[in-house]
KEMARKE-913189 format. One line per 10 residues: their letters; for each residue x, z negated, y negated of C-alpha. Coordinates in steps of 0.1 Angstrom, whole numbers, plus 5000, padded with zeros to 4 digits. Example, Ala and Ser with C-alpha at 12.3 -4.5 7.8 and 13.67 -1.06 7.14 Angstrom:
as = 5123:4922:5045; 5137:4929:5011
This chain:
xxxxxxxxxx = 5427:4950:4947; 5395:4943:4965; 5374:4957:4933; 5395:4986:4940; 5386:4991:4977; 5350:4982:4976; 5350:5006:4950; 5365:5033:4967; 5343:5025:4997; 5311:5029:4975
xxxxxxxxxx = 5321:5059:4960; 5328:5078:4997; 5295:5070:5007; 5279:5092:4979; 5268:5124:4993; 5285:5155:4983; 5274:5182:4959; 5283:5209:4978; 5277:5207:5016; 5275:5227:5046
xxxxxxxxxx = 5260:5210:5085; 5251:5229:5116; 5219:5215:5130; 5208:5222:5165; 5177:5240:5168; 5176:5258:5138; 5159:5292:5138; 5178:5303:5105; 5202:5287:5078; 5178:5267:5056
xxxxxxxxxx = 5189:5259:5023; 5184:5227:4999; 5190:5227:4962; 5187:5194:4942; 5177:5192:4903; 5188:5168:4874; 5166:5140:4895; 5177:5142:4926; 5144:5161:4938; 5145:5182:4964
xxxxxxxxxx = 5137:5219:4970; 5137:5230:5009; 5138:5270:5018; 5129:5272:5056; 5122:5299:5076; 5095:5281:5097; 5076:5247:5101; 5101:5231:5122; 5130:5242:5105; 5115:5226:5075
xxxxxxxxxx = 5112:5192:5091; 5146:5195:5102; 5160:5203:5064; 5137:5173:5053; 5146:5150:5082; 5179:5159:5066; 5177:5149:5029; 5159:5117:5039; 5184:5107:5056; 5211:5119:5029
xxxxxxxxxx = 5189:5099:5002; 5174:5070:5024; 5189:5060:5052; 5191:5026:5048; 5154:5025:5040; 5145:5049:5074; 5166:5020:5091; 5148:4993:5079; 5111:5007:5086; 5119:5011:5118
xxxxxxxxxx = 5134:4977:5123; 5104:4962:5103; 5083:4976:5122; 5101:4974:5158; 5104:4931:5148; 5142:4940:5144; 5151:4926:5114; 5168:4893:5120; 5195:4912:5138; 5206:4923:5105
xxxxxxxxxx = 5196:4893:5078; 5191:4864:5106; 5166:4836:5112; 5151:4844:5075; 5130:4873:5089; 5120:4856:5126; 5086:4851:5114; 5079:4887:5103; 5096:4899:5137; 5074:4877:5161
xxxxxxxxxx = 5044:4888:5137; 5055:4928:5148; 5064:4922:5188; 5031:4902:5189; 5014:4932:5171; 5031:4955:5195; 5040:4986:5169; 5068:4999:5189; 5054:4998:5224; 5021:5014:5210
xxxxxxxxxx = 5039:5042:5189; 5058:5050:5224; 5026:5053:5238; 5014:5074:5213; 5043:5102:5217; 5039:5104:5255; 5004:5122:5245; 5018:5136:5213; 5005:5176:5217; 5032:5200:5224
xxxxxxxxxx = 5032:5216:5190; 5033:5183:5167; 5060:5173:5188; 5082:5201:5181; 5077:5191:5142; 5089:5155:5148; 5123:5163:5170; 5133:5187:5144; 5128:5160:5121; 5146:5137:5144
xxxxxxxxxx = 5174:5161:5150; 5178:5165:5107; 5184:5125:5103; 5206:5125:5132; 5226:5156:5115; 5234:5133:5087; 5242:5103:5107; 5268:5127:5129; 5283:5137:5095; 5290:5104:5076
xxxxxxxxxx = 5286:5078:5102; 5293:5044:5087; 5290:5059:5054; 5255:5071:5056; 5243:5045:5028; 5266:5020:5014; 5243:4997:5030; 5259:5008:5064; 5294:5002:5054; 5292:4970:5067
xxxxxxxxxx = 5269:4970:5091; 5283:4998:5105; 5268:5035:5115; 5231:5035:5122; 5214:5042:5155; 5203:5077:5158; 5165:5084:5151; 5139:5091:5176; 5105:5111:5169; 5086:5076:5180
xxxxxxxxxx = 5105:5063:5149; 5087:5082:5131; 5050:5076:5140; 5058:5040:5135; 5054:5045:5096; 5016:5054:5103; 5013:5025:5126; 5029:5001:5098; 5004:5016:5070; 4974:5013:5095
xxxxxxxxxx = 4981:4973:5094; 4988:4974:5058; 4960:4992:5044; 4936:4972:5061; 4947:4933:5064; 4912:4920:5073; 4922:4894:5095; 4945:4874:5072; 4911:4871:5055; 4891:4861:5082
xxxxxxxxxx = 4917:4834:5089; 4918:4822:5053; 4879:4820:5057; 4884:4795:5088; 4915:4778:5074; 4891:4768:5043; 4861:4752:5068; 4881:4718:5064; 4878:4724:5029; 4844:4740:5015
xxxxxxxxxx = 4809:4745:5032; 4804:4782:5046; 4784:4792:5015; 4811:4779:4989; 4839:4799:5009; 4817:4830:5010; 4813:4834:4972; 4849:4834:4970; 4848:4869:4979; 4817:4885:4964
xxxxxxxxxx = 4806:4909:4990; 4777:4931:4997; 4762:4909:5022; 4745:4875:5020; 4744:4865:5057; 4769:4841:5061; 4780:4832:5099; 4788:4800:5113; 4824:4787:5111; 4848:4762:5134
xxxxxxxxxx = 4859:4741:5122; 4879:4728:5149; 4902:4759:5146; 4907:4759:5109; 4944:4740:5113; 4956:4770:5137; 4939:4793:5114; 4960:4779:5088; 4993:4777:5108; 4989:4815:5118
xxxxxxxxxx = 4983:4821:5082; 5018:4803:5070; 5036:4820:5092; 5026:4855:5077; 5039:4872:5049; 5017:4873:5016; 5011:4909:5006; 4991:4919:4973; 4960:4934:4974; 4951:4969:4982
xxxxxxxxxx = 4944:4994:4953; 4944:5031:4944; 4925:5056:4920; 4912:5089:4930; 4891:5115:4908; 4885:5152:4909; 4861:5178:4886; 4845:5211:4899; 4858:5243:4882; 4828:5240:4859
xxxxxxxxxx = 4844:5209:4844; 4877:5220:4845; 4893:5242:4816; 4912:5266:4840; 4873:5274:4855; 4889:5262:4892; 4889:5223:4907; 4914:5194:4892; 4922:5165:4915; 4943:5132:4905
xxxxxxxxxx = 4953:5105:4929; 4976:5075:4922; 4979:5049:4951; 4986:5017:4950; 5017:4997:4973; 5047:4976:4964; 5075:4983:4945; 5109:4982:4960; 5138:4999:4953; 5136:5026:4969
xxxxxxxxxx = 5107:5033:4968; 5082:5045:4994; 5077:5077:4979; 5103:5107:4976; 5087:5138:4957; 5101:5174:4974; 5089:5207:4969; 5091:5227:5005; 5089:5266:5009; 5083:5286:5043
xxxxxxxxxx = 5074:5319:5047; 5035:5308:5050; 5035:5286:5019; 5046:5260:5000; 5041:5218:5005; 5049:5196:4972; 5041:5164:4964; 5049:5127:4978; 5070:5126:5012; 5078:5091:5026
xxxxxxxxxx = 5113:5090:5048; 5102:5089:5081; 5072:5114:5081; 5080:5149:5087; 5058:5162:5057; 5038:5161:5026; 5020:5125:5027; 5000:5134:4996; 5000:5166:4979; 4996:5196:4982
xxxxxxxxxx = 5000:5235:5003; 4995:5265:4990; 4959:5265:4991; 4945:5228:4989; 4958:5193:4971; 4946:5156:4981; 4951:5123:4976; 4937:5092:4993; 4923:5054:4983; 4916:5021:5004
xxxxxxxxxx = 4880:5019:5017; 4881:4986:5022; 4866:4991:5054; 4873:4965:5079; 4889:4972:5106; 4898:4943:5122; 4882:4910:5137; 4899:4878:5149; 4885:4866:5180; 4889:4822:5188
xxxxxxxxxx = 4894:4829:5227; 4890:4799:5252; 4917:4792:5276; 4913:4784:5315; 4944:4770:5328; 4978:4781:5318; 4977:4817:5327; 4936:4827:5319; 4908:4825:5292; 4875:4832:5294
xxxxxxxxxx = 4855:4864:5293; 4814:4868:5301; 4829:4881:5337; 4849:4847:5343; 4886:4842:5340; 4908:4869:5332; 4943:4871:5333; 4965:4878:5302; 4985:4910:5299; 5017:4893:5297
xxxxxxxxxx = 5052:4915:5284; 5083:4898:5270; 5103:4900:5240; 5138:4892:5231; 5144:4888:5198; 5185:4888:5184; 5190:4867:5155; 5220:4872:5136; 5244:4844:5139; 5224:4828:5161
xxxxxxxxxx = 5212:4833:5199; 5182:4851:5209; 5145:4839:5209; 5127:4847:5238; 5087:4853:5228; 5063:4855:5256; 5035:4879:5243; 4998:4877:5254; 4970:4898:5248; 4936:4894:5261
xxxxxxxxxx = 4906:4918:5261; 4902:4921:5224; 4941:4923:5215; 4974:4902:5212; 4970:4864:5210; 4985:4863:5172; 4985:4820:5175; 5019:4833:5195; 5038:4842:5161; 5033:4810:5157
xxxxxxxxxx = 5030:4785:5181; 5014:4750:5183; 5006:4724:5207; 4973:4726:5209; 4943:4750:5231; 4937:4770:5207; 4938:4805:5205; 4935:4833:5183; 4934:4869:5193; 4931:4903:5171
xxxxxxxxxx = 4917:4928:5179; 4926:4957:5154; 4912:4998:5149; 4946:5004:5145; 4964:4989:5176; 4935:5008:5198; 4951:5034:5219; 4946:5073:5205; 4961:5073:5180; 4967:5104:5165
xxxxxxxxxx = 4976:5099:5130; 5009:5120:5130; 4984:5152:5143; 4962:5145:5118; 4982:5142:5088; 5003:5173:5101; 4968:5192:5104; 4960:5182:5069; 4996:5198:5058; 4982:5233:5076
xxxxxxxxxx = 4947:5229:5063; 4939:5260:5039; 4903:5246:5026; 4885:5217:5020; 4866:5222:5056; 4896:5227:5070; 4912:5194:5055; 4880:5175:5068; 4887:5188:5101; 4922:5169:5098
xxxxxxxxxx = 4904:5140:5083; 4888:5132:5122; 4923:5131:5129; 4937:5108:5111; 4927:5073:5132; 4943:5050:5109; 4944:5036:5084; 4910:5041:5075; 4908:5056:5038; 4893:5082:5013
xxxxxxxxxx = 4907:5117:5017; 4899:5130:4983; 4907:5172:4988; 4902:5199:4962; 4907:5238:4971; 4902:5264:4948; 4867:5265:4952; 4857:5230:4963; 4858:5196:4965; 4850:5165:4992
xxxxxxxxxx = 4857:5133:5001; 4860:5126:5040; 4865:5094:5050; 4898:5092:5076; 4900:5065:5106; 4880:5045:5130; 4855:5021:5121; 4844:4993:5148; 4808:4991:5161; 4801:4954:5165
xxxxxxxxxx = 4777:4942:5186; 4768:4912:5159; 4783:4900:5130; 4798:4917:5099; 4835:4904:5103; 4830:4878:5077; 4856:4850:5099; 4866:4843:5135; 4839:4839:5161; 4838:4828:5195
xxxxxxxxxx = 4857:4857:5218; 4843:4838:5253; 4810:4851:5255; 4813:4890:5242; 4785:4886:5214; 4806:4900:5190; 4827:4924:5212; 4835:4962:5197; 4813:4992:5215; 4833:5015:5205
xxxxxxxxxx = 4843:5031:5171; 4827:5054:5142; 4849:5082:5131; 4846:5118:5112; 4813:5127:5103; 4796:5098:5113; 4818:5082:5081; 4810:5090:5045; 4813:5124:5038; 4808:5141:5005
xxxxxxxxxx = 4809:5179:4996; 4804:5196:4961; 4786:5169:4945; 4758:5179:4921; 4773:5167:4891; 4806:5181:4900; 4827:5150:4900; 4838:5130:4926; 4855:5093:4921; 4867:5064:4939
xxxxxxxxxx = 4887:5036:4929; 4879:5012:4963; 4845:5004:4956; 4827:5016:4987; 4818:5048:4995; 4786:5040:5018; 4755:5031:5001; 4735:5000:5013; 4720:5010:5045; 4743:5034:5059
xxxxxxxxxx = 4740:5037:5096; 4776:5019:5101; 4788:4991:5088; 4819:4998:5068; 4825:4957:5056; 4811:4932:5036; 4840:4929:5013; 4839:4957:4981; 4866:4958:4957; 4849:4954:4919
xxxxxxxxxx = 4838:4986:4900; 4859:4979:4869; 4886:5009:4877; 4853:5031:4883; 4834:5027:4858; 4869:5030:4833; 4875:5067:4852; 4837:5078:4849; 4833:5070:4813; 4863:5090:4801
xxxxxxxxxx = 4857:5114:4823; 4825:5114:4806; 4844:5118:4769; 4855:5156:4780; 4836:5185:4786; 4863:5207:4800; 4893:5187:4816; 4928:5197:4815; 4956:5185:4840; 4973:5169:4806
xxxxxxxxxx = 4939:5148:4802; 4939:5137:4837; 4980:5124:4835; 4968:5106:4807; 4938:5094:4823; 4964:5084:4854; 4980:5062:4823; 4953:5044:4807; 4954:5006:4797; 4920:4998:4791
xxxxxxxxxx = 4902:4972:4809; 4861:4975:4816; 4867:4943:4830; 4883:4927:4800; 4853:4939:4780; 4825:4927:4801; 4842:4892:4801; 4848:4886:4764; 4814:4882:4754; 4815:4850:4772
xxxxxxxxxx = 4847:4841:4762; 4844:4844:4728; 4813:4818:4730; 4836:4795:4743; 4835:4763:4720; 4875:4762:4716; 4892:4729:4701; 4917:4733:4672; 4953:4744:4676; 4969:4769:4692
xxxxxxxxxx = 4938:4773:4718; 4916:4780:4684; 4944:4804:4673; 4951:4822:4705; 4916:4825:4708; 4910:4842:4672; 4931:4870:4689; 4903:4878:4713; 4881:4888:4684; 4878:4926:4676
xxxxxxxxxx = 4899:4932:4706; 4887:4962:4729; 4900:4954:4759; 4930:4976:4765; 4961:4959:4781; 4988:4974:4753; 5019:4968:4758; 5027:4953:4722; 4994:4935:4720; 4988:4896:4718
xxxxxxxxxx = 4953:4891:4734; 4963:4910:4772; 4989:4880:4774; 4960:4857:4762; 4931:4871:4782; 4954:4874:4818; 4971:4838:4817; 4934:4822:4806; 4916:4835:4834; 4946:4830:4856
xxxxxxxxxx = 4946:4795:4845; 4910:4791:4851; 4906:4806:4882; 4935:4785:4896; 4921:4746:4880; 4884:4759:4894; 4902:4763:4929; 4921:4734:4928; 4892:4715:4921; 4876:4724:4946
xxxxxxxxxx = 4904:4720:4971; 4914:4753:4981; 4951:4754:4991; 4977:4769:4968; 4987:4805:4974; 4953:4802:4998; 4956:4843:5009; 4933:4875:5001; 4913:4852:4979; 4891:4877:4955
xxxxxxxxxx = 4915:4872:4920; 4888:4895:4895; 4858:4891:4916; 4857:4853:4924; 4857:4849:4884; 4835:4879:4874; 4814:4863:4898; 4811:4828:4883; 4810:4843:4849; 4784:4860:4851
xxxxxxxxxx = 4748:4863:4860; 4755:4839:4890; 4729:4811:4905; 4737:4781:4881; 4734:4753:4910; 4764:4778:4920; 4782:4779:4888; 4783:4744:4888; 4796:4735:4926; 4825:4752:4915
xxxxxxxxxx = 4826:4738:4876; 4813:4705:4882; 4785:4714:4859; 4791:4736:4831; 4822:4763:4834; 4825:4761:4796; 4846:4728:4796; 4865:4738:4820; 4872:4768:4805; 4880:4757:4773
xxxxxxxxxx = 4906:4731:4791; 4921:4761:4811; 4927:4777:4775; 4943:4749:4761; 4965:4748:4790; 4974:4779:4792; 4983:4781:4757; 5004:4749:4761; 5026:4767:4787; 5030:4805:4770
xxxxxxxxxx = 5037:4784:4735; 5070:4763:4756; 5081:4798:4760; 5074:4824:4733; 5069:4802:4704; 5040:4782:4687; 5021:4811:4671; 5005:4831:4691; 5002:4858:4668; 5038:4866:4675
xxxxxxxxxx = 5033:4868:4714; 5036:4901:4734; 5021:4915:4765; 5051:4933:4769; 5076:4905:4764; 5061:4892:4799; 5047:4919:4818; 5074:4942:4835; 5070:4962:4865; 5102:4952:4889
xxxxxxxxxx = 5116:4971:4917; 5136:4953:4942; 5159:4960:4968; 5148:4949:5001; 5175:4930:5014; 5202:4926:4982; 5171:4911:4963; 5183:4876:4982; 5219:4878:4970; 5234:4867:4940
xxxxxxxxxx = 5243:4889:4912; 5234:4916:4941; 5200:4909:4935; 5202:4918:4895; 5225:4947:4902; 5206:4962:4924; 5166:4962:4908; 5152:4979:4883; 5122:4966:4857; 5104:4979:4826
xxxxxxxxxx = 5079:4963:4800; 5046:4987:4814; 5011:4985:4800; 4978:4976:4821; 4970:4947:4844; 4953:4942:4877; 4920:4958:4864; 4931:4988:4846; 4934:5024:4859; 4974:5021:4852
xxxxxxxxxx = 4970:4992:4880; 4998:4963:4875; 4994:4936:4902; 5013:4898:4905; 5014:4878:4931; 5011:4840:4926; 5023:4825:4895; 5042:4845:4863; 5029:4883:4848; 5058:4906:4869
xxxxxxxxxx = 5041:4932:4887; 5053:4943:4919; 5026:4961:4931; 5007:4999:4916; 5005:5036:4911; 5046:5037:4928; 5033:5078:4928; 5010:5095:4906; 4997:5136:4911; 4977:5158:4894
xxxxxxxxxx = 4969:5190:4909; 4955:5223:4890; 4938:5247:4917; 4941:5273:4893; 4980:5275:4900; 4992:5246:4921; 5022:5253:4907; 5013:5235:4877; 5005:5202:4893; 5022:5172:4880
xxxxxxxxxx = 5042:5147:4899; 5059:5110:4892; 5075:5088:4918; 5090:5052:4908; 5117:5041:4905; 5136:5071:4918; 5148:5094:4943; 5182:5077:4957; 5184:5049:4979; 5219:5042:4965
xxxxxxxxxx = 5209:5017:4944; 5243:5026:4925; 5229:5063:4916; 5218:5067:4885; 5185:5093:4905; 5178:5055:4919; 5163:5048:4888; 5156:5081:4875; 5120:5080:4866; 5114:5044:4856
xxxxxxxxxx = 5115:5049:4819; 5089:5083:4818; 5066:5065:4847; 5061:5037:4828; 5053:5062:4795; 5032:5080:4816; 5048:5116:4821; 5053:5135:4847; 5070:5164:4861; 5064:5201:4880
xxxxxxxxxx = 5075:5206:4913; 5078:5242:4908; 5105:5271:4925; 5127:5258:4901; 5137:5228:4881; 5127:5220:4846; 5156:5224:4833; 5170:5249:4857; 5203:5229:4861; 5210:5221:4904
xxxxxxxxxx = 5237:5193:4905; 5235:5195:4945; 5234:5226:4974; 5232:5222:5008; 5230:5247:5035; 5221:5240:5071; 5230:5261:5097; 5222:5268:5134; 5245:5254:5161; 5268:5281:5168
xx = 5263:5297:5201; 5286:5287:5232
């Protein structure tokens, strides 16, 4: 009987195929037809209407995930799953996302705010209509709060802390000075800088307790590439773009195509955002990758009294606001927030008895914002100069806008970049006597800027963008050129390139990393056994992370293996944060200062690399078998897509995720990243594009794992299987197949 009713319950929560909604503010019935897939095709008679109508489906397809971005965000998620989320809540009241994005709509110009209350009236349409049944989700929890337009600029404010998560490495940097001497702790990060600054040592342990109190988050990652029309077979520009963020179910990304009488937007929208994140109009396609660039400095500040710390003026009061915090099944926390000249004390998300404090300051707490402009400028833009216009715009997070139009193509780097007074941002420094303070910030064309590039090819895939020397200082820490180098030389195998190359390309499993390692490995004096076996494997291999292959399995739990016994050694915490995973070993590998090599080996790294192989062997043999000839990258490696909150509940948790075996590894174009410990990946290309200026119409789109957020629709999981073999689809008038299992028409409110 219960099966029955929860049953029934589930199935009333599915939205209907054929609907009907008055939505005030309409200019004109908009219409909304769904395909096969459960993507969505929007016909609006203007700008605002279409916001509305995708306000609308959002909500119809993710409301529980709307919901939760803005409680992540707004530090509201114990309410709902109790004292297990307190420390990401105090970690988002001490940020201050929600009282900033407030802030940011009361200067929000007239015309994008029009954009964002149709939006909000569109998810508020939907709420009115199903109420408690809005997700299945909300059948218990009961209806959701309506939705504001500040809800919505709090999904820029939560990328612009996401895409740039300097200062969890800055405080891993101090958290190791009880550990390592400066030098040692810089070459765990290869950079593009030598100087090394001073570190405290006396602060490390509230380094560290800040630090366990966050939540660990993968690295960064995204590829970007795009050919002039004289490299291109259709004679006009290509662009690709895959970026790189975690997998949930749902996930971040919902593909719709949107028609208005002045032109089309297709491509990746993310609930929340009334438009086309990455895409394209009828006239230009982009895509964007992590700079890298930091952004963000934490600042040891030196209290006077209870109430004060010091600044190069004397004593200054905190700014001082309060937050109550309701815990589910429990009673409410009250967190007293501080925030001194440079930004909020973050040693409040985590308390301790002691003087010390840490404060951030952060590009992306700074008031101006004016991301939602930006990005809404970029959805109007009809050229590439136009789309760099929108670039200035775009104050956080700070990335590569990668644009294409049918005549050219640019890369304009988006976002504000500090202006220190000293210092590179390597760790914390000394917040009392302003030698480090911020002057002010770099943005548009005083960042990297790149037109029609004489060899007609642009590419980025997070190594930096700014050559040594550039006027500003972008960051000492560069992601590894592996990805790069991969793109350039098989973009370098094609004369003329097609859109069905560059999916391909979007695809590909072979690892420029892998190769430049194995000379070394194979000169590894390995002991007999499995090690000798496993290590046979490596011979002849070229490198590419196959799915049905021995030596990826072999190659990635060696090195893993390594990396972690060469770490341990040397005393660096467990699950120690941000710590450079390819780079540190490329690094020590490679052409590094031997006295170097060996601080970290104890002499020699072969030994130690010979033991990590025996080792590692030991463990992947307790599981798949003795000969290693049998093993399979595939039998370990699966891409997983979790619900957010049903992940933590049994059976729930199975029921409710999806996974597949999928090719590639952390270096690989087709970027699959783990967090500590095991091969799952939880973190790459979620959305993949490839858009053919010729006739945009063409482009090619894939979004993991699906469109639903019911994670009992099949159009949850929808695209799991052809992502993970690398198709795609069109986003065209009409549907591949022509077959519409969904209509929708929204009307105007009646007249009175």
């Amino acid at each position: 009987m219960v099966a029955a009713i929860v049953g029934a319950l589930l199935w009333w929560s599915l939205p209907a195929a054929e609907q009907e909604v008055r939505i005030p503010g309409l200019s004109a019935p908009a219409t909304i037809s769904m395909d096969a897939d459960g993507v969505a095709r929007i016909r609006a008679a203007s700008e605002s209407d279409a916001a509305a109508a995708l306000g609308f489906v959002h909500a119809r397809d993710r409301m529980f995930q709307l919901d939760m971005m803005r409680r992540a965000a707004s530090g509201r998620l114990a309410e709902l799953v109790g004292a297990r989320a307190l420390p990401f809540d105090r970690e988002m009241r001490v940020l201050g996302l929600r009282y900033r994005a407030e802030a940011d709509y009361a200067v929000l110009p007239s015309v994008d705010r029009v954009v964002l209350e149709a939006y909000a009236r569109g998810v508020n349409a939907w709420i009115a209509a199903r109420g408690r049944f809005s997700a299945p989700e909300f059948i218990a929890l009961g209806a959701p709060e309506p939705w504001t337009p500040t809800d919505s600029l709090l999904w820029a404010r939560t990328m612009g802390l996401y895409l740039s998560g300097n200062w969890q490495r800055e405080l891993a940097r101090l958290a190791l000075a009880k550990h390592l001497p400066v030098r040692r702790i810089a070459e765990l990060w290869p950079g593009r800088e030598e100087s090394v600054a001073a570190l405290d040592p006396a602060s490390a342990d509230a380094a560290q307790h800040v630090l366990d109190a966050l939540p660990q988050m993968p690295e960064g990652g995204s590829n970007a590439w795009a050919v002039s029309g004289a490299s291109s077979a259709t004679g006009r520009p290509l662009l690709a773009g895959d970026p790189h963020l975690l997998y949930m179910l749902p996930g971040i990304w919902y593909l719709a195509r949107i028609e208005r009488p002045d032109g089309v937007w297709a491509g990746a929208t993310a609930p929340g955002v009334p438009g086309v994140v990455m895409g394209r109009n009828s006239d230009i396609a982009w895509a964007f990758t992590t700079t890298g660039a930091d952004t963000q400095d934490v600042f040891i500040e030196t209290p006077v009294g209870d109430d004060q710390y010091a600044t190069p003026d004397g004593p200054r009061p905190f700014v001082v606001r309060e937050e109550r915090i309701r815990v589910r099944g429990q009673e409410d926390v009250i967190l007293t927030v501080r925030e001194t000249r440079h930004g909020p004390v973050i040693s409040d998300i985590a308390p301790r008895p002691d003087d010390k404090l840490l404060a951030v300051a952060m590009a992306s707490l700074a008031p101006g914002e004016t991301a939602a402009s930006g990005f809404l400028a970029l959805n109007r833009a009809h050229s590439v100069a136009e789309a760099g216009s929108a670039a200035a715009l775009i104050t956080s997070p700070v990335q590569n806008m990668m644009v294409a139009d049918r005549e050219r193509i640019g890369l304009f780097v988006t976002g504000r970049v500090p202006l220190r007074r000293a210092g590179d941002g390597f760790a914390p420094v000394a917040g009392a006597d302003g030698a480090h303070d911020w002057l002010g910030f770099a943005a548009g064309a005083r960042l990297p800027v790149t037109v029609d590039p004489a060899d007609g090819q642009l590419v980025n895939a997070n190594e930096p963008v700014a050559p040594l020397g550039f006027p500003v200082f972008l960051g000492r820490d560069a992601e590894g050129p592996w990805r790069a180098e991969r793109i350039r030389a098989l973009l370098a195998g094609s004369r003329k390139h097609t859109v069905d190359g560059f999916a391909g390309m979007q695809a590909d499993a072979g690892s420029e990393y892998a190769r430049q390692l194995l000379p070394v490995l194979r000169g590894v004096a390995v002991p007999k056994g499995t090690a000798r076996k496993a290590a046979a494997l490596l011979d002849g291999w070229d490198g590419t992370m196959a799915l049905d292959g021995a030596a990826p399995l072999i190659f990635n739990a060696w090195l893993a293996r390594f990396r972690d016994d060469v770490l341990r050694r040397a005393g660096v915490p467990e699950r120690s944060p941000a710590v450079s995973r390819l780079g540190f070993v490329a690094w020590l590998l490679g052409p590094s200062d031997a006295d170097a090599r060996a601080a970290w080996c104890g002499g020699s790294c072969e030994p130690v690399l010979a033991q990590a192989l025996e080792n590692a062997t030991a463990e992947l043999a307790s599981h798949l078998g003795p000969d290693p000839t049998t093993w399979r990258w595939g039998a370990v490696h699966d891409a997983v897509f979790s619900h957010p909150v049903f992940r933590f509940v049994p059976l729930l948790g199975r029921l409710t995720e999806a996974r597949i075996p999928v090719a590639g590894d952390t270096s690989t174009i087709n970027r699959q990243e783990a967090l500590f410990g095991g091969f799952d990946s939880v973190h790459g290309p979620a959305y993949r594009g490839v858009y053919d200026l010729a006739d945009l119409d063409r482009s090619r789109f894939m979004a993991v794992p699906g469109q639903s957020g019911n994670p009992f629709r099949g159009t949850s999981r929808g695209f799991v299987r052809r992502w993970a073999e690398g198709r795609t689809i069109t986003l065209g008038p009409e549907s591949g197949t022509g077959e519409v299992t969904a209509r929708i028409r929204l009307l105007p409110t009646a007249a009175p």
